[in-house]
MIMIZA-623192 format. One record per residue (C-alpha): y negated, x negated, z negated. Coordinates in steps of 0.05 Angstrom, whole numbers, plus 5000, padded with zeros to 4 digits. Example, Ala and Ser with C-alpha at 12.3 -4.5 7.8 and 13.67 -1.06 7.14 Angstrom:
<recs>
<rec yy="5090" xx="4754" zz="4844"/>
<rec yy="5021" xx="4727" zz="4857"/>
</recs>
This chain:
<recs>
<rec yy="8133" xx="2736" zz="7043"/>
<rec yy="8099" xx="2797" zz="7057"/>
<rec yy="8130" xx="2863" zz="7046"/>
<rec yy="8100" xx="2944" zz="7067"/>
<rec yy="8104" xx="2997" zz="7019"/>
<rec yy="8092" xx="3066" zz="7030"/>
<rec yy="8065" xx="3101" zz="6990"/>
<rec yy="8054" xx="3180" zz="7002"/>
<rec yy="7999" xx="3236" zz="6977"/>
<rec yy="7932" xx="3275" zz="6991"/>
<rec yy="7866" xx="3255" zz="6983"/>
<rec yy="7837" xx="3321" zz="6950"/>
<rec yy="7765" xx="3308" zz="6975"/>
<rec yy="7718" xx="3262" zz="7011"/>
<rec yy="7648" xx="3272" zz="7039"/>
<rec yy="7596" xx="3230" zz="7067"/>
<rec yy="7537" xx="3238" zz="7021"/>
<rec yy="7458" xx="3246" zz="7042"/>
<rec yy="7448" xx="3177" zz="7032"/>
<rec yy="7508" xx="3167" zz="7083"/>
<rec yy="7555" xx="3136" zz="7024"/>
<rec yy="7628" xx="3157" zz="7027"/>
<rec yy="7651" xx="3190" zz="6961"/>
<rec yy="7725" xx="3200" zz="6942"/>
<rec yy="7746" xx="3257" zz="6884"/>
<rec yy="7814" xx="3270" zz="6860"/>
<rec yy="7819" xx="3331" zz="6816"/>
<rec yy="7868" xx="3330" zz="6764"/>
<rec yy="7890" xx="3385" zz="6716"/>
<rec yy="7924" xx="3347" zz="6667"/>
<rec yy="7915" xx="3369" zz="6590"/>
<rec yy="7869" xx="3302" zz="6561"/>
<rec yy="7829" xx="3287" zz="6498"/>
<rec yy="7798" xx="3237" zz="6523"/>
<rec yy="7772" xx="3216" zz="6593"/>
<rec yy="7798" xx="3134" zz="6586"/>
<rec yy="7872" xx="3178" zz="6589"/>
<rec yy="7860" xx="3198" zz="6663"/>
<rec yy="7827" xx="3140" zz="6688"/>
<rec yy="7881" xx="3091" zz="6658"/>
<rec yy="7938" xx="3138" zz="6686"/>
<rec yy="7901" xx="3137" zz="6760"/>
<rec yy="7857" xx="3090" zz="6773"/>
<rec yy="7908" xx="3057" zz="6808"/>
<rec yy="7924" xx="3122" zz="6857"/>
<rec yy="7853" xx="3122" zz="6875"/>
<rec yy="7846" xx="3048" zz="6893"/>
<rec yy="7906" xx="3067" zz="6944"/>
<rec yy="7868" xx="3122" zz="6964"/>
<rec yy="7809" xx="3082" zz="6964"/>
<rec yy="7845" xx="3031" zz="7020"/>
<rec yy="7866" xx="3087" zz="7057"/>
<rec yy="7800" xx="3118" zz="7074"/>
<rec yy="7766" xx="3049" zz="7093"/>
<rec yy="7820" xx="3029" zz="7136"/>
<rec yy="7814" xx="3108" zz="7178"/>
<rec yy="7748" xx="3111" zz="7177"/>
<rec yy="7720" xx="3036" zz="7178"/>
<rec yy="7672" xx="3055" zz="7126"/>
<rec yy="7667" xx="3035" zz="7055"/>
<rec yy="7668" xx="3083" zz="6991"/>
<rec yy="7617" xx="3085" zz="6959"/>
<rec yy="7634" xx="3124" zz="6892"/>
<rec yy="7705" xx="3147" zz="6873"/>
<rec yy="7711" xx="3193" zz="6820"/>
<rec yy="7769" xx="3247" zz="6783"/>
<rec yy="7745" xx="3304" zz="6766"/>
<rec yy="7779" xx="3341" zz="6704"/>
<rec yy="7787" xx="3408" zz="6707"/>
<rec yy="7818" xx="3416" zz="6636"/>
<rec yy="7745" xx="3378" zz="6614"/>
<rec yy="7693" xx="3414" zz="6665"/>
<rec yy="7669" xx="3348" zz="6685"/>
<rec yy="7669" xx="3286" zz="6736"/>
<rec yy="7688" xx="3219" zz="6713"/>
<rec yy="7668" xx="3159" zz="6762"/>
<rec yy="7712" xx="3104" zz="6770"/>
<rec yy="7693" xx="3035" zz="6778"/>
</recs>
């Protein structure tokens, strides 16, 4: 049996790179040590995210990333 679930939120950024390869960022603001914090707490969110943009724009992403404002920097997820 198959079920839907809805799940609701904002993709913070997407762009279509030079190399025409879809890139997905979600910035966070959370207060982290350690980068393995914010990837464990949303890869998940992004691979919904993820499904989301392929499915509107028929295109696959290429690169999904967070970027961490409490760190200054962009973590790629894979």
């Amino acid at each position: 049996l198959e079920e839907e679930i809805l799940v609701q939120g904002v993709i913070d950024l997407y762009y279509i790179d030079a190399n025409d390869n879809l890139v997905l960022v979600d910035y966070k603001t959370d207060y982290v040590e350690q980068e393995i914090e914010l990837v464990n707490k949303y890869s998940k969110q992004l691979e919904f995210y993820q499904k989301a943009l392929e499915l509107a724009l028929d295109k696959k992403v290429a690169k999904k990333c967070i970027y961490s404002v409490y760190l200054g920097k962009e973590i790629e997820i894979n």
